[in-house]
Residue frames relative to the residue before (quaternion, step in Angstrom):
aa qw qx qy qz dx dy dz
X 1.0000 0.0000 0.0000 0.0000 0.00 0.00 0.00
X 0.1502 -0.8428 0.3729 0.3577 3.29 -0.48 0.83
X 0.3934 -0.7523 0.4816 0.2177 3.42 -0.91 0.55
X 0.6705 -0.6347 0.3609 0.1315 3.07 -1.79 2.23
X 0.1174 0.5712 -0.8075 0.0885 4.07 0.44 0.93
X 0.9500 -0.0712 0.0276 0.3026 3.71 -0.80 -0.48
X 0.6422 -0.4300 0.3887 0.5016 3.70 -1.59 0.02
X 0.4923 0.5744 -0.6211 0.2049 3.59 0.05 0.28
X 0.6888 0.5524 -0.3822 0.2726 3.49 -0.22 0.11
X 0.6674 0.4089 -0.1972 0.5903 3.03 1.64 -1.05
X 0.4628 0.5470 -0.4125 0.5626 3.61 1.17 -0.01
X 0.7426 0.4887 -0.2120 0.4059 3.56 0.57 -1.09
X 0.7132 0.4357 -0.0915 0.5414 3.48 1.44 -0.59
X 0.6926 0.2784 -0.3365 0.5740 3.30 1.33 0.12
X 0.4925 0.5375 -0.4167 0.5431 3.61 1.61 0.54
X 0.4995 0.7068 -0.4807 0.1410 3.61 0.75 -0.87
X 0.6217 0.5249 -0.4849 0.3206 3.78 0.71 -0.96
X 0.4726 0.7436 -0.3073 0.3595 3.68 1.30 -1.29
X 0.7936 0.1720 -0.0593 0.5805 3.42 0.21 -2.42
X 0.4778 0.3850 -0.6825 0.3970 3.78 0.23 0.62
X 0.6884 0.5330 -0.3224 0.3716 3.82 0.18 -1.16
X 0.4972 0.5090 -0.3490 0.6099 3.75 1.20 -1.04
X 0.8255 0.3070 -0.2425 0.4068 3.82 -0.84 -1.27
X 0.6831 0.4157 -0.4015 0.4465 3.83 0.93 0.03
X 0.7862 0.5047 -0.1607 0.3183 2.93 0.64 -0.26
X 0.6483 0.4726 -0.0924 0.5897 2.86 1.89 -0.52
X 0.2061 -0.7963 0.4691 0.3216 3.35 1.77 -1.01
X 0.2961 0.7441 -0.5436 0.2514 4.08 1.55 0.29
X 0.5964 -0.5444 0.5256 0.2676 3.42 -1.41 0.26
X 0.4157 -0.7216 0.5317 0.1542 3.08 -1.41 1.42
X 0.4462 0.7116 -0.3364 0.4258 3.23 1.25 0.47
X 0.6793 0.4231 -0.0492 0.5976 3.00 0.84 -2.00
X 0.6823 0.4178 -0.3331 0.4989 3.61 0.18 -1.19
X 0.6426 0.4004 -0.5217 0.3933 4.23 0.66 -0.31
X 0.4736 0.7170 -0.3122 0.4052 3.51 1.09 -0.29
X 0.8515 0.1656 -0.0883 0.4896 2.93 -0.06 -1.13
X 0.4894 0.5294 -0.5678 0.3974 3.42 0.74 0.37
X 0.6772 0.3123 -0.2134 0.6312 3.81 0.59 -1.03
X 0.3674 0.4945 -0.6356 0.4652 3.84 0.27 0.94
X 0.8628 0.2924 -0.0637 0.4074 3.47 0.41 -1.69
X 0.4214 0.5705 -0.4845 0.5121 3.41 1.66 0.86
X 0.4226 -0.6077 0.5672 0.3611 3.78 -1.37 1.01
X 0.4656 -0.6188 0.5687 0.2772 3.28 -1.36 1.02
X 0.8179 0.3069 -0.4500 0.1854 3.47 0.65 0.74
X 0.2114 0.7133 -0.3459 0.5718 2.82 1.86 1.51
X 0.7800 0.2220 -0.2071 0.5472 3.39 1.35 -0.64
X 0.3547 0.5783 -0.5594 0.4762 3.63 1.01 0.76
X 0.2989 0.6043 -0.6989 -0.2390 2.44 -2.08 0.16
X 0.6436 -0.6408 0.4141 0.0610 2.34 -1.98 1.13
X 0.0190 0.7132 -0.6975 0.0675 3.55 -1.46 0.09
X 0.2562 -0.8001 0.5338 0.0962 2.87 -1.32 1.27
X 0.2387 -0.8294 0.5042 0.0303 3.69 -0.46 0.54
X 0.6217 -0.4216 0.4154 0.5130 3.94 -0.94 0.06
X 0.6714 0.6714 -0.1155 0.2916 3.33 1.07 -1.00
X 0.2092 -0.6531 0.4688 0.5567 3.13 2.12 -1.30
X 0.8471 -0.2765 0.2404 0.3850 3.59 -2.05 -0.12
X 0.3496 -0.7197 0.5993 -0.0260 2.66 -1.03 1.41
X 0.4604 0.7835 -0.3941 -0.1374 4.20 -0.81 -0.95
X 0.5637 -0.5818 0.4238 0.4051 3.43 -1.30 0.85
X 0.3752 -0.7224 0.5695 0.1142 3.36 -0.74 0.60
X 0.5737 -0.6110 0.2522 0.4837 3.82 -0.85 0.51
X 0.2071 -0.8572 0.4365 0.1781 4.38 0.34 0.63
X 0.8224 -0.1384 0.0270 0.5512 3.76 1.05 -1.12
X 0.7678 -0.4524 0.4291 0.1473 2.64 -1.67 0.75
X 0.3262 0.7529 -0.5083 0.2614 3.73 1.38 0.80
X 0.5616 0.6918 -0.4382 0.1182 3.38 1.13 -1.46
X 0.5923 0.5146 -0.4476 0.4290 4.01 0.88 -1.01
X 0.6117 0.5942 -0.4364 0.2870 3.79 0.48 -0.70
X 0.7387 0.5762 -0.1716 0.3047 2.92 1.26 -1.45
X 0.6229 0.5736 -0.1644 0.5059 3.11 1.77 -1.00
X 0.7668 0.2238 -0.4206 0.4302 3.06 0.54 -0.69
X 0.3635 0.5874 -0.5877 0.4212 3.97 0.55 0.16
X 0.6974 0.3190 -0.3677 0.5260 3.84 0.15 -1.34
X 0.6347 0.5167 -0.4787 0.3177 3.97 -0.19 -0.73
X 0.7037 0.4874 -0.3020 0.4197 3.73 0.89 -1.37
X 0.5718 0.4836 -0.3761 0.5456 3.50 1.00 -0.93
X 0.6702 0.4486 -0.4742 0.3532 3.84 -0.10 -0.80
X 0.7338 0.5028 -0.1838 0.4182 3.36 0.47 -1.73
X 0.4318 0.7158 -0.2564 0.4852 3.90 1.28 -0.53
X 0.8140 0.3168 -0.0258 0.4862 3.29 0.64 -1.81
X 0.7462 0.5250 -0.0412 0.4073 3.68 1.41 -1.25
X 0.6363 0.6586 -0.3047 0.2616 3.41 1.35 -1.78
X 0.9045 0.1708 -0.2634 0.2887 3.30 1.55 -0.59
X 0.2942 0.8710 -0.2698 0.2864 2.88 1.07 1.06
X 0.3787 -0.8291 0.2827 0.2988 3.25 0.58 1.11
X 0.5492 0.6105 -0.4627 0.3341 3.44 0.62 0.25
X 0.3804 0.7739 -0.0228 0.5059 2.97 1.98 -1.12
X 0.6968 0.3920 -0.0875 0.5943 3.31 0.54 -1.75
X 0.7088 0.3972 -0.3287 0.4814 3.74 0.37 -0.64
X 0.6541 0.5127 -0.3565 0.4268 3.55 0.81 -0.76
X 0.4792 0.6556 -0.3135 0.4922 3.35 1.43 -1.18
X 0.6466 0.5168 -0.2291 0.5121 3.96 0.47 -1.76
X 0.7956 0.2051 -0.3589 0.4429 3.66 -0.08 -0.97
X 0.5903 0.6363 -0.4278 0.2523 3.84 0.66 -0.75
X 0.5083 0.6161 -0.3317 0.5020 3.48 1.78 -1.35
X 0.9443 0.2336 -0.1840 0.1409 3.05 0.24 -1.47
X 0.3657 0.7607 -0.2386 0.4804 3.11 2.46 0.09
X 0.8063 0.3032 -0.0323 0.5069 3.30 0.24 -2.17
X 0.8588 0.3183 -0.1607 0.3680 3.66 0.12 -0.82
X 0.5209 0.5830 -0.4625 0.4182 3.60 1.11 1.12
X 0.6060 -0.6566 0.3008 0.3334 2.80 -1.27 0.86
X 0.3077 0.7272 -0.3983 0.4668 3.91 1.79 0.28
X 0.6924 0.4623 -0.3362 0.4402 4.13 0.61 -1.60
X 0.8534 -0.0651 0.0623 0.5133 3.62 0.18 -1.25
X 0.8669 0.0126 0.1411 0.4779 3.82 -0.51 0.84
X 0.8695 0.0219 0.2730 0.4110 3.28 -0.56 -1.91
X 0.3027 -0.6294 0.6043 0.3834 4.00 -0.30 0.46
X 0.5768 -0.5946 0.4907 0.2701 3.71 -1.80 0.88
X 0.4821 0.6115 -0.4712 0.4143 3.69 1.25 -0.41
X 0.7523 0.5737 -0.1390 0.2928 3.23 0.61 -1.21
X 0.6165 0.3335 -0.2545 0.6663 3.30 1.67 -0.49
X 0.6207 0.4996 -0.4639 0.3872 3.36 0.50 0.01
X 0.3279 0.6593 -0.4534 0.5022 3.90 1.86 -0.39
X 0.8947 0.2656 -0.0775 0.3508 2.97 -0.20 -1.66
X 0.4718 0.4357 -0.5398 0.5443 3.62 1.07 0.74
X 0.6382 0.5890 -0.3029 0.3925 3.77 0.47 -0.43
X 0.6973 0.5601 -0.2065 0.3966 3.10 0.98 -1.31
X 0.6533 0.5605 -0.1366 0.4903 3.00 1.79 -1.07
X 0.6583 0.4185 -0.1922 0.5954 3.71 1.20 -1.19
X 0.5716 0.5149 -0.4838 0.4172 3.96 0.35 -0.04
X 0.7261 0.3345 -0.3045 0.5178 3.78 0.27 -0.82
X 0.5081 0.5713 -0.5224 0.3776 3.91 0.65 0.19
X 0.8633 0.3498 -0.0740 0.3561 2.90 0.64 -1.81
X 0.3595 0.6701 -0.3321 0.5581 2.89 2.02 0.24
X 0.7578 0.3549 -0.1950 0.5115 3.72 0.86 -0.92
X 0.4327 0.7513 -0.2473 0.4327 3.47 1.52 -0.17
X 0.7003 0.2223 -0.0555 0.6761 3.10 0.18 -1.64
X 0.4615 0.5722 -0.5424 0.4066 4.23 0.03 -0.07
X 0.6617 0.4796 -0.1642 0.5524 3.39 0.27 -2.12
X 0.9178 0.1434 -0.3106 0.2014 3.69 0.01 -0.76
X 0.2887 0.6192 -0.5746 0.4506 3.44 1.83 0.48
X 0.6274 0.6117 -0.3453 0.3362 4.24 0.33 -1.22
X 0.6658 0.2776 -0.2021 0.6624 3.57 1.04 -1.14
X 0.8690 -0.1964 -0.2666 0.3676 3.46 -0.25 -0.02
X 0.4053 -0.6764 0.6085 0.0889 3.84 -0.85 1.65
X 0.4715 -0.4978 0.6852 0.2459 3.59 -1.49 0.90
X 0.1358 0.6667 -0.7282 0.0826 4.05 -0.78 1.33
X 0.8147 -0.3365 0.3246 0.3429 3.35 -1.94 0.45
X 0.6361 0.4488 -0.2817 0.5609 3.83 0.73 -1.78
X 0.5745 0.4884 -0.6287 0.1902 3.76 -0.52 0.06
X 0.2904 -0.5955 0.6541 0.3651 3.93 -0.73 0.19
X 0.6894 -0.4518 0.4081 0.3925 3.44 -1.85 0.62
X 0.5578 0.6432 -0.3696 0.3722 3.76 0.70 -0.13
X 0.6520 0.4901 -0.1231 0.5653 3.25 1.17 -1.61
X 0.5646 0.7295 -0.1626 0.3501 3.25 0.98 -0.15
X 0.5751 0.4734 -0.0013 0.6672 2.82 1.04 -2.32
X 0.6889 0.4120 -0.3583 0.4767 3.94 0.09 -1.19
X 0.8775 0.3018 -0.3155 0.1985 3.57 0.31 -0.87
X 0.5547 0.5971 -0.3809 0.4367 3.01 2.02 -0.03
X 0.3138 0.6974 -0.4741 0.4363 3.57 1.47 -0.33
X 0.5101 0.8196 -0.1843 0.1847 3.33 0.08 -1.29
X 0.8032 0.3475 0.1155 0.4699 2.01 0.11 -2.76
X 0.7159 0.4711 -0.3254 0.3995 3.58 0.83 -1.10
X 0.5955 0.6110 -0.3811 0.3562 3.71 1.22 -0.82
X 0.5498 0.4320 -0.3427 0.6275 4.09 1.93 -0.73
X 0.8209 0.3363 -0.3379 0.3145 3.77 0.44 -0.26
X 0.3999 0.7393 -0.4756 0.2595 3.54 0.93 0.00
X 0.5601 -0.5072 0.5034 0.4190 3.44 -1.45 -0.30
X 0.0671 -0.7434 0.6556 0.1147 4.18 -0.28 -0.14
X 0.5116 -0.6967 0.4136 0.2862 2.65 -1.47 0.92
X 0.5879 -0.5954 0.1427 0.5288 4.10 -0.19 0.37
X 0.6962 0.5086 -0.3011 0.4073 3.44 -0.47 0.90
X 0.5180 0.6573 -0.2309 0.4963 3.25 1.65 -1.38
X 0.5512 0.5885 -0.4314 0.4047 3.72 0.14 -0.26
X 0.7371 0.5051 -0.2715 0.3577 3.42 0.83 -1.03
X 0.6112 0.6596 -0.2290 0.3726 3.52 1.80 -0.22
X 0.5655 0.5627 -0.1598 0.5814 3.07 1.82 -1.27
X 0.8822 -0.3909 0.1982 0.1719 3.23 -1.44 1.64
X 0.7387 0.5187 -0.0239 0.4297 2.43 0.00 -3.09
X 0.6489 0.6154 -0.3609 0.2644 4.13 0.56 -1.08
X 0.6363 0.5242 -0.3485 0.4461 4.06 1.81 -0.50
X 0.4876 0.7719 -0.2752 0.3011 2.95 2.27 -0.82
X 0.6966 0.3414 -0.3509 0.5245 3.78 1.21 -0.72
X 0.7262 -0.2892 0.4697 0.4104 3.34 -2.21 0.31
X 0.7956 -0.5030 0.2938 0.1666 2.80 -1.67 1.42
X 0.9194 0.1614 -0.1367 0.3315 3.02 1.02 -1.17
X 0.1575 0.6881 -0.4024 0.5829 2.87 1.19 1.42
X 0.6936 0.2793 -0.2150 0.6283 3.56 0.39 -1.29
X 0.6819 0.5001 -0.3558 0.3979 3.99 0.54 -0.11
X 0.4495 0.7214 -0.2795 0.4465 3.54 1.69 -0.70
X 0.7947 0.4018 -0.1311 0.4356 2.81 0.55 -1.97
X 0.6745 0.5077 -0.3510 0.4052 3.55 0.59 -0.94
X 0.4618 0.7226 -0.3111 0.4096 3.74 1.25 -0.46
X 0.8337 0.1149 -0.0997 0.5308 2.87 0.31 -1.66
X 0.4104 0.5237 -0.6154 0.4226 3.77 0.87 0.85
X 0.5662 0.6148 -0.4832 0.2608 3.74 0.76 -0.59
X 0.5091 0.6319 -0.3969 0.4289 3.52 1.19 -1.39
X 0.7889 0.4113 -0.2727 0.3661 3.35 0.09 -1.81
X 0.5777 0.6631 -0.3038 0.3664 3.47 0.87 -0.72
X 0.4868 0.6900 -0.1826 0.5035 3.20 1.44 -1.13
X 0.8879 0.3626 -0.0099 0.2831 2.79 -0.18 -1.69
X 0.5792 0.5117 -0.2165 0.5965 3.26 1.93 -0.42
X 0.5618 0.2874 -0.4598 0.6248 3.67 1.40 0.01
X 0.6111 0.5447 -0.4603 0.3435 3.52 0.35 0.24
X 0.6644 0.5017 -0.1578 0.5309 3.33 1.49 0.26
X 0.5963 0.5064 -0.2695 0.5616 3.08 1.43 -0.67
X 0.5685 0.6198 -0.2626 0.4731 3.47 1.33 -1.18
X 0.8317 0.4435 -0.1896 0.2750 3.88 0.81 -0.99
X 0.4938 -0.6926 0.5257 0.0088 2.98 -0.64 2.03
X 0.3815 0.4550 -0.4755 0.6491 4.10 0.94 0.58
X 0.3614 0.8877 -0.1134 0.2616 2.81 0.19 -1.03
X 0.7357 0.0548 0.3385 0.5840 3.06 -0.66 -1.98
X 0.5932 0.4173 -0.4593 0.5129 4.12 0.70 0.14
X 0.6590 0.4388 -0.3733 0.4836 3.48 1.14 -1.14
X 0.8547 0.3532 -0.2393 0.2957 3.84 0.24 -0.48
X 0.3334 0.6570 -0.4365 0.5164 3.15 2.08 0.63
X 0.7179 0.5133 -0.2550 0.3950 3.57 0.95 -1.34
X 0.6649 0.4846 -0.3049 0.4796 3.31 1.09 -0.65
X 0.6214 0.3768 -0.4467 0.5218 3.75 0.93 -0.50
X 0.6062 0.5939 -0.3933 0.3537 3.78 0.38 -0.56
X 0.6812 0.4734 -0.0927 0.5507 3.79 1.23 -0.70
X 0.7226 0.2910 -0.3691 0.5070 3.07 1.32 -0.24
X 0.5461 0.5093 -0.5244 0.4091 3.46 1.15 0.36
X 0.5400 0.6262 -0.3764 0.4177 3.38 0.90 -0.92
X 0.7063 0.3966 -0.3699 0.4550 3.60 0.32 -1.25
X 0.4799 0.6463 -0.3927 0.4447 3.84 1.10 -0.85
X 0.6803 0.5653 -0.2176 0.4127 3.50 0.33 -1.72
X 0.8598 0.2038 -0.0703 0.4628 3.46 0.86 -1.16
X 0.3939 0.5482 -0.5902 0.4427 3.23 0.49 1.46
X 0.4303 -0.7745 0.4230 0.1899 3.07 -0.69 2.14
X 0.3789 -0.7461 0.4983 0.2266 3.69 -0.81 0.80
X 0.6241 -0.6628 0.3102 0.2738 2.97 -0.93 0.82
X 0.5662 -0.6999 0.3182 0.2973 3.92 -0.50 0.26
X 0.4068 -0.8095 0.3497 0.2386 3.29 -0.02 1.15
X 0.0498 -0.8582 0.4572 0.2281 3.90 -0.14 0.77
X 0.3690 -0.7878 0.4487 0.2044 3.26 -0.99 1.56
X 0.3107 -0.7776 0.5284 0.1397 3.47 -1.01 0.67
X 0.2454 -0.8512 0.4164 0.2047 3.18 -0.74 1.38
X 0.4528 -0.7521 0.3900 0.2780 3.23 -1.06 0.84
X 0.1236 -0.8141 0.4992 0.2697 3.87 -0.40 0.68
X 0.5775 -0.6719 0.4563 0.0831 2.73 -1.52 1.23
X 0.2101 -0.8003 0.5614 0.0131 3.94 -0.09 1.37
């Protein structure tokens, strides 16, 4: 259960339509993106308080659950929503609103290029270096195997953008490499508090939750059929 040190959860749950619509669309980490949402939350929005003989007490932020929590609410939202054409339109204007190079400077495709461009030769030198130290040989049992291809797949996967920076193998490359990447995460990083920050935004995705209750509200229920009772 998770347990009420602060407002971050309910903050995080009454934001979800937002950071589902943000992390789909962008493909940003539910990691990063739990961050920097409660970066750009006033820390006295994410207290709570209590009063005591003593005066105000409060739990301060303690661990490092909040991404868990989000992404659980984001999958459920997007699960229930992704196809729903209201959704889809919100999706359409958000592409064609929030993530051009017209809203802030640079279009987000475009920094995402140049985060790639940058994170491919790491993990490219990554998984190289660690095929050399440890080589698929005859004497491994199917275990040693499984464990070492695990590994391997965890430096070759796709991540979501940002997620690299969490995984092990990422101190494993030359400085400046691990400095590349973290660069051009700043941009994106930016640019995702530049979204979190927009009050458009949050009018445009207030209207859309409001309409979908309404349209909810007005779906004619079906007629209840009474059964008569026979009388013995």
């Amino acid at each position: 259960m998770i347990k009420k040190k602060n407002n971050a959860y309910r903050l995080i749950k009454a934001n979800t339509p937002k950071l589902a619509l943000i992390h789909h669309a962008t493909g940003f980490s539910p990691n990063r993106l739990a961050s920097l949402f409660l970066k750009v939350t006033a820390q006295e929005d994410l207290v709570i308080q209590k009063k005591t003989k003593d005066g105000f007490w409060d739990w301060k932020l303690a661990d490092d659950t909040a991404y868990k929590y989000l992404k659980k609410e984001i999958t459920a939202y997007l699960k229930k929503n992704v196809d729903n054409q209201k959704f889809q339109i919100m999706l359409e204007n958000f592409n064609r609103n929030y993530l051009t190079k017209g809203y802030f400077g640079e279009d987000y495709q475009s920094l995402v290029n140049t985060y790639q461009i940058q994170e491919g030769p790491l993990k490219d030198f990554v998984r190289e270096a660690f095929i050399a130290v440890n080589p698929m040989t005859a004497e491994m049992s199917p275990q040693e195997r499984a464990m070492r291809n695990q590994r391997l797949g965890k430096i070759s996967v796709k991540h979501w953008i940002g997620d690299i920076t969490n995984y092990d193998y990422f101190s494993q490359a030359p400085g400046f490499m691990m400095s590349n990447v973290q660069q051009a995460l700043q941009y994106i990083d930016l640019y995702i508090m530049n979204l979190l920050h927009e009050k458009q935004l949050d009018s445009e995705l207030s209207n859309l939750s409001v309409n979908q209750r309404l349209e909810q509200k007005l779906i004619p229920k079906e007629p209840a059929t009474k059964i008569k009772k026979l009388k013995i």
